[in-house]
C-alpha positions in Angstrom: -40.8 91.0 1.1 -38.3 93.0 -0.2 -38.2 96.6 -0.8 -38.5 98.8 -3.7 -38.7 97.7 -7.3 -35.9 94.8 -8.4 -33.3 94.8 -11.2 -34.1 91.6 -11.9 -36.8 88.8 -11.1 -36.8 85.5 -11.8 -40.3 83.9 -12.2 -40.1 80.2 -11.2 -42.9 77.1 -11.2 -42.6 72.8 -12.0 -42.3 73.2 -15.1 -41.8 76.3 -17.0 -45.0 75.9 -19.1 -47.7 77.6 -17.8 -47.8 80.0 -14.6 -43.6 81.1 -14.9 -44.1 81.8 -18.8 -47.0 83.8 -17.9 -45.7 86.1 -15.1 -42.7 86.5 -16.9 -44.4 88.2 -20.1 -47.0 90.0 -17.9 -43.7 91.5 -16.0 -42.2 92.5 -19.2 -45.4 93.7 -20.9 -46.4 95.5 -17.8 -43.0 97.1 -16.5 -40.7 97.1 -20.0 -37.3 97.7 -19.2 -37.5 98.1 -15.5 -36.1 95.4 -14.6 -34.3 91.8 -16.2 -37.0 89.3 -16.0 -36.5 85.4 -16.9 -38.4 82.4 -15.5 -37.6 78.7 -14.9 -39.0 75.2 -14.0 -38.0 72.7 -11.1 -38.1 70.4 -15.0 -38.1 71.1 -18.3 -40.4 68.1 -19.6 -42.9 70.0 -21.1 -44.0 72.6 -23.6 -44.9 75.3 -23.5 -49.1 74.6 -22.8 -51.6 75.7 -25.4 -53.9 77.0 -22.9 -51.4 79.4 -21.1 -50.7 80.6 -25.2 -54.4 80.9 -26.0 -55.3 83.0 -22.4 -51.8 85.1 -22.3 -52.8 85.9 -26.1 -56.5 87.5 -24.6 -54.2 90.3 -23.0 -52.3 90.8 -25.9 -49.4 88.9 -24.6 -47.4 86.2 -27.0 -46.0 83.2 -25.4 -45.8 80.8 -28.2 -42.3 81.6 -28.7 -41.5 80.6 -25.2 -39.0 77.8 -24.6 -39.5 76.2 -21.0 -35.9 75.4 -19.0 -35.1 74.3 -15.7 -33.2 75.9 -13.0 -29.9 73.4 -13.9 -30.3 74.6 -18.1 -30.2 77.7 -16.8 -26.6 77.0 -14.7 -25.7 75.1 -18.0 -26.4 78.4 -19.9 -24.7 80.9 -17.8 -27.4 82.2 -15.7 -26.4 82.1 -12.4 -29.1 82.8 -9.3 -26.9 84.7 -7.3 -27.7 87.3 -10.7 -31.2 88.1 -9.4 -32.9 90.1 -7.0 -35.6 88.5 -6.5 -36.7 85.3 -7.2 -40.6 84.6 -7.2 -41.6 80.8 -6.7 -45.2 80.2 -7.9 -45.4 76.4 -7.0 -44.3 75.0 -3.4 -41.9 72.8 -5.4 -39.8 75.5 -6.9 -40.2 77.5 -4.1 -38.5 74.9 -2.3 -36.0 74.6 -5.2 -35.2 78.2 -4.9 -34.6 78.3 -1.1 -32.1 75.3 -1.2 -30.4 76.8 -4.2 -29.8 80.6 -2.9 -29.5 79.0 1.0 -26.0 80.9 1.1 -26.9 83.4 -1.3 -28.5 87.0 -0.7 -31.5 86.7 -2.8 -34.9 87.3 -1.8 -37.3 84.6 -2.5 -40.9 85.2 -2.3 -44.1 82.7 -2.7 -47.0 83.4 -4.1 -49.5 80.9 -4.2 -50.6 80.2 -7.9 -53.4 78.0 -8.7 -52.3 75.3 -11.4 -54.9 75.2 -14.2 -53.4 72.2 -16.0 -55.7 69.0 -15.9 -58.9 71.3 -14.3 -61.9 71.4 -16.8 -64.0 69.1 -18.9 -64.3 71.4 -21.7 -62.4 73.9 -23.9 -64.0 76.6 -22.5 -64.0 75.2 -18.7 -60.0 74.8 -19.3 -59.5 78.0 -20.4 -61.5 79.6 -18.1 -58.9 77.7 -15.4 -56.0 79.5 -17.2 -57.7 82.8 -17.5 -58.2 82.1 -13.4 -54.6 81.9 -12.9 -53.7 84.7 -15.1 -55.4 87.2 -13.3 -54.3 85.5 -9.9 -50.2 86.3 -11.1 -51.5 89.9 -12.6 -53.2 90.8 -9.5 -50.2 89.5 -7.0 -48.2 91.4 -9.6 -49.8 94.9 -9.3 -50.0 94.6 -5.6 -46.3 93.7 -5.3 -44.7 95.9 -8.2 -47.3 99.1 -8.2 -49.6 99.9 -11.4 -48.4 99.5 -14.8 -45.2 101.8 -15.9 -47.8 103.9 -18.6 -46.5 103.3 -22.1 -46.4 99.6 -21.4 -49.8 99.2 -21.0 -52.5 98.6 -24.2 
């Protein structure tokens, strides 16, 4: 784990529609201009999911203007890797993305083991609770790794 707070982070699960989305707006919302936050998918085949809107929404966060890309869009839009700090997989697939893709670069890549809430639940509420579930898991790992909160960027 790397040291002291990054300049930038890139978030990064299998899709770019649920846990990367979150942690990226919770990183914003929580630490404002601290550091450059973006986030990426292993694909870019889905949506972004309703669920992830309706929990991250809860919290006062908006992800429904949130358009989910892939590691090789993001190459084909000028964002290089070698750009970021720190790159934080939350899937084992894009954690194995990430290390093959910075193997001769100097970025730190860290895993944190994010429950995938897609598909769990019978019900509305059972589904969301699933999402809410994984919220908290990315805002606690979060906290513990970046410190509390900067003040005025909490609600």
């Amino acid at each position: 784990m790397g040291a002291g707070f990054p300049q930038s982070v890139l978030f990064c699960c299998d899709h770019n529609a649920v846990r990367s989305p979150m942690a990226e707006a919770l990183m914003k919302q929580y630490y404002g201009q601290r550091a450059y936050v973006q986030s990426a998918g292993v694909h870019s085949d889905l949506e972004i999911d309703g669920f992830a809107i309706a929990a991250s929404a809860e919290i006062g966060i908006e992800l429904s203007r949130h358009r989910s890309r892939s590691f090789e869009e993001m190459a084909q839009w000028g964002d290089d890797l070698s750009g970021f700090d720190l790159i934080v997989a939350l899937s084992p697939a894009s954690q194995r993305a990430a290390l093959e893709m910075t193997r001769y670069a100097h970025i730190d890549v860290e895993y944190w083991p994010i429950m995938d809430p897609s598909g769990l639940g019978e019900t509305r509420e059972a589904k969301l609770s699933a999402y809410r579930q994984t919220r908290d898991q990315i805002r606690s790992r979060m906290i513990a790794r970046f410190g509390p909160p900067t003040e005025d960027q909490t609600r």
